[in-house]
N, C-alpha and C positions, 0 to 999 in steps of 0.2 A: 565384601566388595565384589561385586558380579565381573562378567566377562565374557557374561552373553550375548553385550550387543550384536549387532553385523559385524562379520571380519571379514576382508580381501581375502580372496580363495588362498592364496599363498599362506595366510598363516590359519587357515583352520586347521586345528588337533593341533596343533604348537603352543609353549606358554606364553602368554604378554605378561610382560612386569606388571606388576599393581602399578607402582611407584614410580617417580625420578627426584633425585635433588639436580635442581637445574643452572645452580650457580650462585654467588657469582664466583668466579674465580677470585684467590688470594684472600678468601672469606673464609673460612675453617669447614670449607666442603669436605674435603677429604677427611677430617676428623672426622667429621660426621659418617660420611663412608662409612669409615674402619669402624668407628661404635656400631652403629648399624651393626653392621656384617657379625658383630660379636654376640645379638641375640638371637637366641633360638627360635623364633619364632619370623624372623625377616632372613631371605637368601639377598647377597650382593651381588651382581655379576663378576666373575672375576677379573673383569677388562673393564677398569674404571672408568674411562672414559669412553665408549665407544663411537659418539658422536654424529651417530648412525641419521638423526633426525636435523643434524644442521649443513648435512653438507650439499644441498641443494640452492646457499644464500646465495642471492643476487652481489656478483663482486665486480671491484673496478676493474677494465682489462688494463693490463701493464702498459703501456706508454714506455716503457726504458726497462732493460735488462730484459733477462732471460722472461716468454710467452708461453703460460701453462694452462691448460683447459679450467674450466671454472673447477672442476671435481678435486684435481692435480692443487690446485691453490689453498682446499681444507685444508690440504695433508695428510687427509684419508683416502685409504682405498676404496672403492667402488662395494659395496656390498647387497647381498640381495640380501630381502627378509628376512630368509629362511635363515639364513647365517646369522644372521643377529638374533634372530629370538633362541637360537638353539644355547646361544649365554643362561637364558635362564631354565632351558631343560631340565639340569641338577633342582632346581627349587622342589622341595616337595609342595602337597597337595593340600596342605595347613600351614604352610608359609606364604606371606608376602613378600613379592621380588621385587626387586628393584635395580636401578643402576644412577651414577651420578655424572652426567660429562656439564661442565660448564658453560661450553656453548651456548647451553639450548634457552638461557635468559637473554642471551643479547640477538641469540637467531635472531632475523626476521621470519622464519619459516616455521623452527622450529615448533612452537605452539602451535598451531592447527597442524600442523604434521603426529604431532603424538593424539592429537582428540582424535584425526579420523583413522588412526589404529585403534587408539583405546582410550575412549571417550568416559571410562570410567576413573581412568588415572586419577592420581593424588601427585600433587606437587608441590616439591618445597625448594622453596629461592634464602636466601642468605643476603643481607645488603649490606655493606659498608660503609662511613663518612666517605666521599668521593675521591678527596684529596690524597687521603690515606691510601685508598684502594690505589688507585693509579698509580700513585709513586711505587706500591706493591706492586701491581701490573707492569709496571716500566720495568723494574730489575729485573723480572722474571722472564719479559722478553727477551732482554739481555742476554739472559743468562741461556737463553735457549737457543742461542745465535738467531732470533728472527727480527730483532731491534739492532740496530748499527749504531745509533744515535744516544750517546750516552746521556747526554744533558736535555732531563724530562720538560724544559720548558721550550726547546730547540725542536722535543718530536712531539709535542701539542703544538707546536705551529704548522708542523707538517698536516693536518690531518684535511684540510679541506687540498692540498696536492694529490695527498695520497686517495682521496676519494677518484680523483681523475687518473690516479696509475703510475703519477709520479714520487720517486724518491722513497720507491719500495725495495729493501735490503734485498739481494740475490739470493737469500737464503730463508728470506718470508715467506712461508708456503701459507701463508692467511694473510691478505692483506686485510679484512676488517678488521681484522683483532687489532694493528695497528691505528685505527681511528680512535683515539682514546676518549674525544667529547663523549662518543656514542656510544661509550661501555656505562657510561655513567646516566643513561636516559630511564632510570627507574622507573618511573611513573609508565611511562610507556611502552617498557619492557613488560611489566605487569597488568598490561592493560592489553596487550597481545594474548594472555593465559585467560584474563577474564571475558575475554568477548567469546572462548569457544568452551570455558569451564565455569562450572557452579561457583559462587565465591564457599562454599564447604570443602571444596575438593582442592583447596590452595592455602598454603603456610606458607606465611612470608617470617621471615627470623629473621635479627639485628645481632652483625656481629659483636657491639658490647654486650650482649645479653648473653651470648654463645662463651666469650671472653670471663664474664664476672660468675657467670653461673652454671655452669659445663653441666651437672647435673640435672637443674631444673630445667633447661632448655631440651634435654635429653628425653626428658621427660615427656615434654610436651609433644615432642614429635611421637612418643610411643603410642600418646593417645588420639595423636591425631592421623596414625596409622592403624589404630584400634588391633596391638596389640598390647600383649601382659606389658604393664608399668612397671610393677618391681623389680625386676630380672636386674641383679644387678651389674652394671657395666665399668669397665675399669676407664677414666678419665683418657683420651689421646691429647696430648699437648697439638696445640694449633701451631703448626713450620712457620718458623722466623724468617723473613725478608735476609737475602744475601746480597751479597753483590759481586762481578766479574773483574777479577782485576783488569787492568787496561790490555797487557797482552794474553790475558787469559781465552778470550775467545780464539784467538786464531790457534790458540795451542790445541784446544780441545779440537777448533776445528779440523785441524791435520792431521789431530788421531785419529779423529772418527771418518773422516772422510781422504783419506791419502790421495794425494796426484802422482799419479807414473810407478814404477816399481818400485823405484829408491823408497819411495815414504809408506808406500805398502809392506814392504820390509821392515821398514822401524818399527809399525805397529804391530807384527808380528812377533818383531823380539821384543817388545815390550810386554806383549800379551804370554810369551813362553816365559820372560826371567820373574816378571809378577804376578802373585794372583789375583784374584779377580779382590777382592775385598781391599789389597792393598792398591792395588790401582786406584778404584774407587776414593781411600784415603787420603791419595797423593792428588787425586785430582780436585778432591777437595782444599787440601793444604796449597795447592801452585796454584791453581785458578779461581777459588773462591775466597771474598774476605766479609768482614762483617761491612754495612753499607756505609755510609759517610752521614752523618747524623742529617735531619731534612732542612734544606732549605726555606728557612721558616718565614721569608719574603716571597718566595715562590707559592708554602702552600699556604698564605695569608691572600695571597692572590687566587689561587686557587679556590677558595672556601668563597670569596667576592664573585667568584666568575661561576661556581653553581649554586650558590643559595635558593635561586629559586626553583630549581629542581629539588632541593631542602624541604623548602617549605611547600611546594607542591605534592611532596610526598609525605610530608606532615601532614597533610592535609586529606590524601588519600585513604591513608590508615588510621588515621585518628588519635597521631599520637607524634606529641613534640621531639621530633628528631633534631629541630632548629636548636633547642637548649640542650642534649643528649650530646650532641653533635661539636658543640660553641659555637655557634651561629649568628645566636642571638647576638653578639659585641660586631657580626661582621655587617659593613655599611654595604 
């Protein structure tokens, strides 16, 4: 894979990843990561996400609560090139590098922003049934304090508000990530990477395939980054959906971000009488539980309300995601 093209003065004599996995989130990216990362012949960056290519998106300005510059609203820091490619400095000179941030499938920017760095890239996307994902999405927001709104059918109605700035948590430092229709625009996501990549320089993968066949799908990526296939890799289980219990946010939120001295103080004896690993534990045991099984009228409606993003994308790829899916029963 070359990396001869033209490069912006800023990264000449610097390395560009070959690669990205671009998403989607709650798709068994990160599996894929850590396998990755575990062949000799592929370097990972060690900052999983760095996000470096989507913090440019066009975002709604706030209308309520606390006004933060578009940059401020990623939740990334401002970074130049040079810092970012120096992630893959470590790669040696027979390795292909890469990195995976999520974003960069639902970016609007992101694709043309990696072609006119490195137009040689290889990309690989992850899709999930939508209704799945989302409900995945939703907890995960949750869980990250940047969703407020517990009830997934309460913040899909939010989403054409929240385009205009309204009814975004004080603690969302993304608001598009909160538009949940638009994480689910497949066809169009993928069709941002095709209008400035070859269709050879793009692996789309299906999370039941990832799910049923950890191996063979493993596989296929090694070939389609044209390194050694055998190397053998030890399986990463794909992270199971949680969920926040009801006071759990605000607890976490007090530890990690204390008001006044009093609470900066608690989390100081907190951090001196426990260690880090038991903290961790505990905060897993007070604030997280397993989710409440899905609302199977919500994601019956769900499955009605994107089918035809379903079968638009069957259609795309060339392969029945409608019956893969259960779609086919949905009117």
């Amino acid at each position: 894979m070359s990396t001869e093209q033209a490069q912006p003065p800023a990264a000449a004599g610097l390395r560009l990843p070959d690669f990205f996995i671009a998403g989607q989130p709650k798709s068994g990216t990160t599996a894929l990561y850590e396998m990755l990362a575990r062949h000799p012949q592929i370097y990972m960056s060690a900052v999983k996400e760095p996000h470096y290519f989507a913090v440019d998106n066009p975002l709604p300005e706030r209308t309520e609560g606390p006004r933060w510059s578009a940059l401020e609203q990623t939740g990334v820091r401002e970074q130049r090139l040079e810092d970012y490619l120096s992630l893959f400095a470590p790669a040696r000179a027979d390795q292909r590098a890469g990195e995976a941030t999520t974003s960069y499938l639902w970016s609007p920017s992101a694709a043309r922003r990696i072609a006119e760095l490195q137009p040689a890239a290889r990309v690989i996307g992850i899709l999930r049934e939508p209704a799945a994902f989302l409900r995945a999405l939703h907890l995960q927001l949750i869980r990250n304090q940047h969703e407020t709104e517990r009830d997934l059918r309460t913040a899909l109605s939010l989403d054409d508000a929240r385009r205009e700035g309204r009814h975004i948590p004080d603690r969302s430092v993304w608001p598009l990530a909160l538009i949940y229709s638009d994480r689910v625009r497949y066809v169009e996501q993928l069709r941002r990477y095709e209008e400035v990549f070859p269709r050879e320089q793009l692996l789309v993968l299906i999370y039941d395939d990832f799910r049923s066949d950890n191996e063979g799908t493993l596989r296929s990526v090694f070939r389609f980054l044209d390194v050694e296939e055998d190397v053998p890799i030890e399986p990463v289980e794909v992270h199971q959906a949680v969920s926040v219990r009801p006071a759990g946010g605000a607890l976490v939120g007090r530890l990690s971000s204390p008001k006044g001295p009093a609470g900066r103080m608690v989390r100081a004896a907190v951090r001196t009488v426990l260690p880090a690993r038991t903290r961790l534990d505990v905060r897993r045991k007070i604030i997280f539980t397993k989710p409440e099984p899905a609302d199977e009228g919500l994601m019956r409606d769900l499955r009605g309300r994107f089918k035809g993003e379903v079968v638009a994308l069957s259609e795309h790829l060339g392969r029945d995601l409608v019956k893969l899916w259960g779609y086919d029963d949905v009117g």
